[in-house]
N, C-alpha and C positions, 0 to 999 in steps of 0.2 A: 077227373077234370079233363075237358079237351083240352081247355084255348092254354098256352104256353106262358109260364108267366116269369118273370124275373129271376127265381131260385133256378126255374129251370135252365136260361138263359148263362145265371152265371156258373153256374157247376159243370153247364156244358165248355163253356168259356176254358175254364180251368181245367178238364180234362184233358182239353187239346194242347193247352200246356204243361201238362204233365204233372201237375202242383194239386195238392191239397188248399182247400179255402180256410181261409183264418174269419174265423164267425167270433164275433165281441159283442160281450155282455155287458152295458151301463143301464142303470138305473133314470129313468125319463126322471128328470126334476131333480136328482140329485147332485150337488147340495143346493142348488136354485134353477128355477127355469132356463136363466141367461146361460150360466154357468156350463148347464145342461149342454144346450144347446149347442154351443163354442164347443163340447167337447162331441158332440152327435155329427156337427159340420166337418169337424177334420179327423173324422175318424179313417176314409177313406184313404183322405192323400200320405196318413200314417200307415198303410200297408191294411185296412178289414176290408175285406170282400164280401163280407153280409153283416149286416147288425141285427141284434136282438136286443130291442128294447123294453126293459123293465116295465110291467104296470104296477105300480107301488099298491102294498097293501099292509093294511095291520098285521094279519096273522102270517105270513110265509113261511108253512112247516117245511116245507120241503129243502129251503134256504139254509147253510150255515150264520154265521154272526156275524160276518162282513155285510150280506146281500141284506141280511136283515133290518142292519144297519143304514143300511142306503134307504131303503123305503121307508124308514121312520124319519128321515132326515127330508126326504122328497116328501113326502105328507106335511111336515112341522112344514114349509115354507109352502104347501099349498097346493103343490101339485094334484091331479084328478085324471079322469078320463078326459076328460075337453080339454087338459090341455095337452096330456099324452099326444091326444090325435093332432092336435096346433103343432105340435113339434114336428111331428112326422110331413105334415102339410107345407111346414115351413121349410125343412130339410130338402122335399121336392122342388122346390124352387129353382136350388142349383145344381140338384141332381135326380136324375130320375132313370138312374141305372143301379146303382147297388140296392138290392134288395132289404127291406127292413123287415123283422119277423117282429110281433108282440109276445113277449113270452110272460105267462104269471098265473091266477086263481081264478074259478071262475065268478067267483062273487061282484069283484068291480065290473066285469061283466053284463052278469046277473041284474047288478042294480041299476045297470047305465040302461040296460035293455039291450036283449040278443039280438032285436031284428035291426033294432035302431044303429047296434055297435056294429054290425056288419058291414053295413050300409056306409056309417060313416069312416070306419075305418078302410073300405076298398075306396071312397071318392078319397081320402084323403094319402092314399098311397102306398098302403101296409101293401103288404104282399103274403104274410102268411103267419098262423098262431102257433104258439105251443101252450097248451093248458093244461098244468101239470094234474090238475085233481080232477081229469073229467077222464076218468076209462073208456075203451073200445064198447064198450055194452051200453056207452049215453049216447053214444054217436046222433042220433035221433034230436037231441040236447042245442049241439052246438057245429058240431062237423060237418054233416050233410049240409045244412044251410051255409054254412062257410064257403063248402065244395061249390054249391049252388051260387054263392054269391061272387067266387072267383077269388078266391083266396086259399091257399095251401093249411093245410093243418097235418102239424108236422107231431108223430109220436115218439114218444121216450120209448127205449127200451133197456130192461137193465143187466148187471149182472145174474139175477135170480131169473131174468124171463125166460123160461127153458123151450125147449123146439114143439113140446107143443102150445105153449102158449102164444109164441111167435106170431104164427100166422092171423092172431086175431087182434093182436097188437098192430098189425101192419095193412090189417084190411080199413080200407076207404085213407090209408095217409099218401101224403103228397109233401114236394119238396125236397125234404130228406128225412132220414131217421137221425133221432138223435141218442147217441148210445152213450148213457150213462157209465162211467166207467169204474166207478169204485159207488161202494154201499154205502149211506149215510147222507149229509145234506152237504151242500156245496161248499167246495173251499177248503174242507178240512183233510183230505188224504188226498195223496199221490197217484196215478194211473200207474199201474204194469204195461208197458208195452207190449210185450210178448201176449199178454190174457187178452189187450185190447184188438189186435191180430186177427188172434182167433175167434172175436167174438164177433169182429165185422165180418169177416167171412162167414160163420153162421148165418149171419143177418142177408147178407148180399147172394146165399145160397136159395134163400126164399124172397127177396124183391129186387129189382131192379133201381131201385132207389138209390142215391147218394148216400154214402153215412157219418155222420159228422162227431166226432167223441168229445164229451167234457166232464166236468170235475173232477178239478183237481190241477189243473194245467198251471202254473206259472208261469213256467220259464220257457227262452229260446229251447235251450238243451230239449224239453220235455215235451215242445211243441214238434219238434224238429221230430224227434223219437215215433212220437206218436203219426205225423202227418205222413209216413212212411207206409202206414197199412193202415191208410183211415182216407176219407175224398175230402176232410172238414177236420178244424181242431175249433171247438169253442174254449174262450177263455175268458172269465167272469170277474170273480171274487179277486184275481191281482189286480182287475182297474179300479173297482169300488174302493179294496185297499187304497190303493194311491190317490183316490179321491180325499179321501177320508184323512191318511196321511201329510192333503196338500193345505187342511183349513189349520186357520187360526185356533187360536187357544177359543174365540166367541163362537166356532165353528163355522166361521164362513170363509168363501173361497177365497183365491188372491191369484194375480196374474201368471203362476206355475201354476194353477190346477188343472185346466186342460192338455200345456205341456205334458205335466208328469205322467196323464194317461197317454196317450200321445209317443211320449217315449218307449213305452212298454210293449205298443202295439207296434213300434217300428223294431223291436227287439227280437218282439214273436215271429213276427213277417219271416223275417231275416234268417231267423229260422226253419220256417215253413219252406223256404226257399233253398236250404240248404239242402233239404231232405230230397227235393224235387232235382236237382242238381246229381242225386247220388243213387233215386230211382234206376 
């Protein structure tokens, strides 16, 4: 990609401050549009410096039981790709600097239509994909025309991707890598700091890219840990938890549910900040 877009803007941003980016993971629609929304809007002034938003789907293998939770709960009230995009559109209203990435399957994709979803999702604001079940060898699929349309697409790489797979993981991505940090689906195990260290400098030994590490993050403590040899900490599955943890017994939201995410990510910040401080 030539033209310079948002990811690159804020990671530059954050380099020169010496800080790792805190990248949050919510679910578009979950537990309701409104809901959604209120918690999409103040994610910023809580401390995330990119968001990655959910496209809710039936199947999410790659998901633990939190994330998976959240997309079934974003579907039951409605949620879709029109209005994914309505969010993002709406979001830009009052902001049109933190970056927002789509992260999910390629099938909502698939059925919205790949040229159509490009299309709408760069007029409406997106800045960059992650799709987790399209490999390096579909590039031709979804990437290139991504690349072409002006939108980052951003690859996973994991613990098992070894040095020579690496380099084809990382041909044609943009934005950052994002480096999986423990084996298994999201939410359910801890990162090693010390193995995530080493694994970004593998990574960083062959691109020039940003690297941003997730599953498995909660906490300050683990944020803080990690954001020490990492440019990025995503952290997911603790906000869907507190989503999830803030409804009613009828399952719907109440005036602490954007709070309580909200709080979480002012915790992680805080941490993120700590590590930058001790750089």
């Amino acid at each position: 990609m030539s033209q310079k877009t948002r990811l690159d803007s804020r990671f530059a941003e954050l380099k020169a401050q010496g800080r790792a980016a805190l990248v949050t993971f919510v679910t578009a629609g979950d537990p309701t549009y409104e809901a959604s929304m209120e918690i999409v809007n103040g994610l910023p002034a809580a401390g995330a410096d990119i968001i990655e938003l959910g496209m809710p789907f039936t199947d999410p293998m790659a998901d633990g039981p939190a994330i998976q939770a959240s997309s079934l709960r974003a579907l039951k009230t409605g949620q879709n790709m029109i209005k994914t995009l309505e969010m993002v559109r709406a979001f830009r209203k009052n902001d049109n600097e933190t970056p927002i990435v789509l992260m999910g399957y390629y099938n909502p994709v698939y059925i919205y239509g790949s040229e159509r979803f490009l299309a709408d999702a760069k007029q409406a604001g997106v800045d960059g994909l992650i799709i987790v079940d399209l490999p390096p060898e579909e590039d031709q699929e979804l990437c290139l025309p991504a690349m072409d349309a002006g939108l980052n697409f951003i690859r996973l790489a994991t613990p098992t991707t070894d040095e020579k797979r690496l380099p084809t993981v990382l041909t044609n991505a943009s934005g950052f890598v994002y480096y999986v940090s423990v084996l298994g689906v999201t939410g359910t195990k801890a990162p090693d700091a010390t193995n995530v260290s080493d694994a970004v400098a593998k990574i960083k030994a062959q691109s020039d890219l940003p690297v941003a590490v997730g599953f498995g993050v909660r906490t300050s403590q683990q944020a803080e840990a990690i954001a020490r040899g990492a440019d990025g900490v995503v952290v997911g599955s603790a906000l869907v938890d507190a989503v999830k943890n803030s409804l009613d017994d009828e399952g719907k939201p109440g005036s602490q549910t954007a709070k309580a995410v909200h709080d979480i990510v002012r915790d992680l910040a805080a941490g993120i900040k700590k590590a930058a401080n001790g750089r």
